[in-house]
N, C-alpha and C positions, 0 to 999 in steps of 0.2 A: 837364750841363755838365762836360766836364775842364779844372778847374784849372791842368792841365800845357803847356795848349797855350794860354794865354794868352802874347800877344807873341810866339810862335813862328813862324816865317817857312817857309810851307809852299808848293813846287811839287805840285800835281797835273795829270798829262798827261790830256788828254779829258776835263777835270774838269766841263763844263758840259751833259753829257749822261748817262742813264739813272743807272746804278752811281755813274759819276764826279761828275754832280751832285750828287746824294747825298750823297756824299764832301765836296764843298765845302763844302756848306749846314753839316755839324755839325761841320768845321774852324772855320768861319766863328762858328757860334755856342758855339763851345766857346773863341773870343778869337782865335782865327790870324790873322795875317795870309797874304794866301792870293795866288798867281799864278798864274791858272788859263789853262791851255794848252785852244785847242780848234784841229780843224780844219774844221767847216763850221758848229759852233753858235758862232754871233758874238752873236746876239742874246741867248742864254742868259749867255753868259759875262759878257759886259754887265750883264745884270739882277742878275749873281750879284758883280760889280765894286758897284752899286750898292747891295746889300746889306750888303756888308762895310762900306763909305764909312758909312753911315748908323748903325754901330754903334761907329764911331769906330777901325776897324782900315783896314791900309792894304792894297790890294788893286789887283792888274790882270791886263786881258785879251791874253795872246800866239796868233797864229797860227802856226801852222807846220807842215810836215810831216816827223815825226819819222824816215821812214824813210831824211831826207837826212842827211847828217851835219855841214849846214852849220845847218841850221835845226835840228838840235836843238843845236847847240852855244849860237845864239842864243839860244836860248828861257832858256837855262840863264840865259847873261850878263846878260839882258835882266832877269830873275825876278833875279838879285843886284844888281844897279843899282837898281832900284826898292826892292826890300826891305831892302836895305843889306847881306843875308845867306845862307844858309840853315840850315834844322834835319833837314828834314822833306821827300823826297822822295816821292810814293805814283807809282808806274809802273802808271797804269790803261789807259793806250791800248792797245787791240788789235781785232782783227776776227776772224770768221770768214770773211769774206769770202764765198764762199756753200761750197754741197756739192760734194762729187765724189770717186767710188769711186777704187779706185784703178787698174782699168781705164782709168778717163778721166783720170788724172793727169797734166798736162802741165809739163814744168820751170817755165816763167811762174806759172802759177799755185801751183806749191808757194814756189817762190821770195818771191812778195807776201806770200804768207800768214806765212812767217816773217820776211821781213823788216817788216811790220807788228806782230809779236808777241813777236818775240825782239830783232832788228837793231835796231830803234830803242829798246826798252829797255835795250840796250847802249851806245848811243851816249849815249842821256841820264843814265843811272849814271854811264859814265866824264867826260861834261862835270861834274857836279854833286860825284862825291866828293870832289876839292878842294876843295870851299866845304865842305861838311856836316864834313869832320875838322880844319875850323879852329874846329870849335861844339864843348862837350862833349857828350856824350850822344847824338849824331845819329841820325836812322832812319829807312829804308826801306824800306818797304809794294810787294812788286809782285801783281798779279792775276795771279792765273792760275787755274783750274777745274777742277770734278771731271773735267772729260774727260780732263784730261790724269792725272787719276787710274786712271780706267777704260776712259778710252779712246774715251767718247761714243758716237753714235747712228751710223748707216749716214750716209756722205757727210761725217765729221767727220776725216777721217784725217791730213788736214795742221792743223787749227785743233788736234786733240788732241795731236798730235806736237810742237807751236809751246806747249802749254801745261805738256806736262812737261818738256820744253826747261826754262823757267821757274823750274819744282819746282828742275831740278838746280842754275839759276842761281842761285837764294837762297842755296841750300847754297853755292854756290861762295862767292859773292860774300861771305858770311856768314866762311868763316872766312881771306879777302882781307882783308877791308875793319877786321873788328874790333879789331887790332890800334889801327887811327886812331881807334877810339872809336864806329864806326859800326857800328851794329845792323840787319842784315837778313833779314825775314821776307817771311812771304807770305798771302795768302789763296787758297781754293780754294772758291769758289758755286757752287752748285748750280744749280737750276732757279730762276730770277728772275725771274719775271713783270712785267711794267708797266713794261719795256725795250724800246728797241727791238733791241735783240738777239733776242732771243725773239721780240718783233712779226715780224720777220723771216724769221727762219730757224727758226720751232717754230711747226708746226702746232698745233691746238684739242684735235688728236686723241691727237695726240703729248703735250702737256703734260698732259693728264686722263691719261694710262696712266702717264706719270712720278706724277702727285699720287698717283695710288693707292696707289704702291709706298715712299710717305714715310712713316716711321713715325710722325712731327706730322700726317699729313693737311693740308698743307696747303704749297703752293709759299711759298720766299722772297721777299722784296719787297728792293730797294735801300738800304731803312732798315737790315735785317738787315744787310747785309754793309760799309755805314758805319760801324756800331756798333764793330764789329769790327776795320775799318782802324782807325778813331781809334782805340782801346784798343791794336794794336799801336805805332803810333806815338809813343804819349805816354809808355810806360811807360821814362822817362828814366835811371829807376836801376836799371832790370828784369836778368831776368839772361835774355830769351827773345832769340833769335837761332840764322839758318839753320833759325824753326819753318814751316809749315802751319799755317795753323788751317781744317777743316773746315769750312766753312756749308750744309749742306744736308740738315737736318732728321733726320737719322742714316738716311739711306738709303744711307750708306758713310762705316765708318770703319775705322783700323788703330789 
């Protein structure tokens, strides 16, 4: 349990799925109160509303599609009405949406994918940094991946481009934002198993050739890279900001 993040008033985007579940649960039991955004796990977000309520923290479920700039604006207003505030924004939503070389690239589909990965995490940063630099200490956890570190598998060329995009966004936004008092990092996961991410778009064959080449032997799980957002977010007096933190077993690092 962190200390730090008792009574802290936390939005997470996609929070009630794979990574981002994850993310709730040990906001939730580390004292947050928590506003979890989904867009098709209603039922999770629910369950995860539930949980907080029972532990005596205040918590609720928003819908919306972040890539609009009216519903993320909501989402924001909606998550400070209810919590009275904020601290703590974590920008987990994103997609790969699926593959494709770049022979088959077509504007629509580069276009989703960044505005899924990049556009809407700009739109919910610029609704939300006015509430976060009326708090002291505030901070911003966004996801982004090793792909966008190395650049990913065959067929990742817009989800990788959409996630170092990302990379550069923290840094920006990092030395934008901290003059207000707001601290922004980031994480970058590796191979994540027991996602539907991965369920998805990472064949059996595919993740056994990545596991081999892990210097841990062994794929990360969701708890890993939880661990890790929460510890970026709560360090309130910290002096880390515009960082990366690697999760992926040291099969790349700088």
């Amino acid at each position: 349990m962190n200390n730090k993040l008792i009574g802290k008033n936390v939005l997470v985007t996609a929070g009630a799925q794979g990574i981002g579940e994850a993310i709730t649960r040990h906001l939730i039991d580390s004292g947050a109160n928590v506003a979890i955004h989904y867009f098709s796990s209603a039922d999770t977000a629910n369950q995860l509303v539930e949980y907080a309520i029972s532990k005596g923290q205040k918590a609720l479920a928003i819908s919306g599609d972040l890539t609009n700039e009216s519903d993320a604006n909501a989402v924001v207003e909606k998550t400070v009405a209810a919590l009275g505030s904020l601290n703590i924004l974590i920008n987990n939503a994103g997609s790969m949406i699926g593959r494709k070389l770049l022979s088959d690239m077509d504007a629509k589909f580069w276009h989703k994918v960044m505005d899924v990965n990049v556009t809407s995490m700009m739109f919910v940063t610029r609704a939300a940094s006015p509430h976060l630099a009326k708090n002291d200490h505030s901070s911003i956890v966004n996801l982004a991946s090793l792909a966008g570190r190395k650049g990913g598998h065959a067929g990742s060329l817009a989800y990788s481009t959409s996630k170092g995009a990302i990379l550069t966004l923290t840094r920006a936004l990092s030395a934008e934002l901290g003059s207000k008092g707001i601290r922004v990092n980031a994480v970058a996961p590796g191979l994540i198993l027991g996602t539907s991410f991965h369920n998805t778009h990472t064949t059996k064959e595919s993740a056994d050739k990545t596991v081999a080449g892990i210097p841990i032997q062994r794929a990360g799980n969701a708890n890993d890279v939880a661990r890790a957002v929460v510890y970026l977010a709560s360090e309130y007096d910290g002096f880390i900001s515009g960082a990366t933190l690697d999760i992926n077993g040291g099969v790349y690092n700088m």
